[in-house]
C-alpha positions as CSV (number, residue, x, y, z in Angstrom):
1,X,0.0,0.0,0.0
2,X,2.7,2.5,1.0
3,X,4.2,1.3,-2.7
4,X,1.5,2.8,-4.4
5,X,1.4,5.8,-2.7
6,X,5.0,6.9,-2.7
7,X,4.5,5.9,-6.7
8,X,1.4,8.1,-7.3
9,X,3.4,10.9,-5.0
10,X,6.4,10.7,-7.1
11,X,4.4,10.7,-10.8
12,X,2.9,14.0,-9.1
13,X,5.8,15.5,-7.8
14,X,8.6,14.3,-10.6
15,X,8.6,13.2,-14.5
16,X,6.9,9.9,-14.6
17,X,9.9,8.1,-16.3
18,X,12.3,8.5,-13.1
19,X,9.6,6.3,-11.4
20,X,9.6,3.6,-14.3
21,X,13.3,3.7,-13.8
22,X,13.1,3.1,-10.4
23,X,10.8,0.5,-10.6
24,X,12.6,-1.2,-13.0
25,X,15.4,-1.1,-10.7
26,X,13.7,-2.3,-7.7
27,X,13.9,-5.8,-8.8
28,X,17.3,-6.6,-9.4
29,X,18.2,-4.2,-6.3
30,X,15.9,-6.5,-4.3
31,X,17.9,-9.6,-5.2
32,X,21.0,-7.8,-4.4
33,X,19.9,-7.3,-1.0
34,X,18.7,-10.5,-0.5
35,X,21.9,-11.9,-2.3
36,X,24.1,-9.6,0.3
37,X,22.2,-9.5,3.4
38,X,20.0,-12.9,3.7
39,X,22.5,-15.1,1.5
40,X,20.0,-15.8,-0.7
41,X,21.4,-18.4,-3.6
42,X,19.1,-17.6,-7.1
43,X,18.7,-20.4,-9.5
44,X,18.6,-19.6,-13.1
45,X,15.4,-19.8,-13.0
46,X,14.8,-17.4,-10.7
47,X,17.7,-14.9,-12.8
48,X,15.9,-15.5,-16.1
49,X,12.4,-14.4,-14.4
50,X,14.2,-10.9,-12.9
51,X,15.5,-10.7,-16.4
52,X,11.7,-11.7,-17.8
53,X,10.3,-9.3,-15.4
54,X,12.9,-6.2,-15.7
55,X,12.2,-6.9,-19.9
56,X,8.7,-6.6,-19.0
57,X,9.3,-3.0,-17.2
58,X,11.3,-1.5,-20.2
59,X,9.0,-2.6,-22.7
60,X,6.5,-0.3,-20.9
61,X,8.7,2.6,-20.7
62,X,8.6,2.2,-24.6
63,X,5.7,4.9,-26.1
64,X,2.1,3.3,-26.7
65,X,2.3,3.5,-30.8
66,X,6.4,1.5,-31.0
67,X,4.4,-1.8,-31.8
68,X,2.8,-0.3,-34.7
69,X,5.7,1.8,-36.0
70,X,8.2,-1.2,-35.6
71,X,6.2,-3.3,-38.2
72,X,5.7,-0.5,-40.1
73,X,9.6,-0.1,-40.4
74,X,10.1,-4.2,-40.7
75,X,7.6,-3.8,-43.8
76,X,9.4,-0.8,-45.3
77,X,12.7,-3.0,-45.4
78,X,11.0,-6.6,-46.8
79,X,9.4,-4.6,-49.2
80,X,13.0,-3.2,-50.2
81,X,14.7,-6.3,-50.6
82,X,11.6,-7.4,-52.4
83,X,11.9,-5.2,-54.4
84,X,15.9,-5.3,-55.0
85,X,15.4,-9.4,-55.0
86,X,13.2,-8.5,-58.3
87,X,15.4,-6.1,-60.0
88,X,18.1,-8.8,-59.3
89,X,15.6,-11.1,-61.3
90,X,15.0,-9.1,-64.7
91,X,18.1,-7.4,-65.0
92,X,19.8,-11.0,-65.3
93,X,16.7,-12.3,-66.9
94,X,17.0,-9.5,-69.9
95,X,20.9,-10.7,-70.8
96,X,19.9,-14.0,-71.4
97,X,18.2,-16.1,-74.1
98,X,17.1,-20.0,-74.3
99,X,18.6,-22.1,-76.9
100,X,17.1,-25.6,-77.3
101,X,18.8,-29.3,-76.9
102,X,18.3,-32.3,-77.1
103,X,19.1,-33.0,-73.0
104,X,17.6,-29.7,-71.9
105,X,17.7,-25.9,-71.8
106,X,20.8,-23.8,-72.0
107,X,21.2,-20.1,-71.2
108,X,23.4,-18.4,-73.2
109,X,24.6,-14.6,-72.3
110,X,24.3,-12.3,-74.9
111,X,27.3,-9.7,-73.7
C-alpha cells in the first residue's frame, strides 16, 4: 500500500519516467539485497524471471504507438529487398536467351 502511494506521490511530484526507472530497478536491487544480506542463492530460473520481469518493465517505458511503427519499419525493409530481390531477377533475366537441346535448356549470355 505505501508502494502505491510513494509511486502516485512521485508521478505528481517528478517526470513519470524516473519512477519507471526506479521501478525497474527495484527488482534486481531486491535480489541484491537478498543476495548480500540474507545469502540468498538464485537459481537460473529465478535470474531468467528478474531478467523476464525487468524486460517486461522497459517494454512499458517504450511509447504506446512503437508496436505499430516497428512493423511498419520491418515492412518498409521486406518490401525493399523485395523489391531489390526483383530487379536482381529481370536485370539478369534480360541478358539472357534460351537455346534448345536435345538433353535440356541452355542459357546463353548475350554480352
Amino acid at each position: 500500500m505505501l508502494f502505491n502511494i510513494l509511486v502516485h506521490v512521485g508521478v505528481v511530484l517528478t517526470y513519470p519516467i524516473l519512477i519507471s526507472i526506479g521501478t525497474l530497478l527495484s527488482v534486481p536491487g531486491n535480489a541484491a539485497v537478498d543476495v548480500l544480506k540474507h545469502e540468498a542463492i538464485f537459481s537460473i530460473v529465478r535470474l531468467s524471471a528478474t531478467c523476464i520481469i525487468c524486460l517486461g518493465f522497459l517494454l512499458l517505458l517504450l511509447p504506446e504507438e512503437w508496436d505499430s511503427v516497428t512493423l511498419r519499419f520491418l515492412a518498409a525493409i521486406a518490401d525493399k529487398k523485395s523489391e531489390e530481390h526483383a530487379e536482381e531477377l529481370t536485370e539478369s533475366s534480360v541478358n539472357t536467351r534460351s537455346r534448345s537441346r536435345a538433353n535440356g535448356t541452355v542459357s546463353i549470355p548475350l554480352a
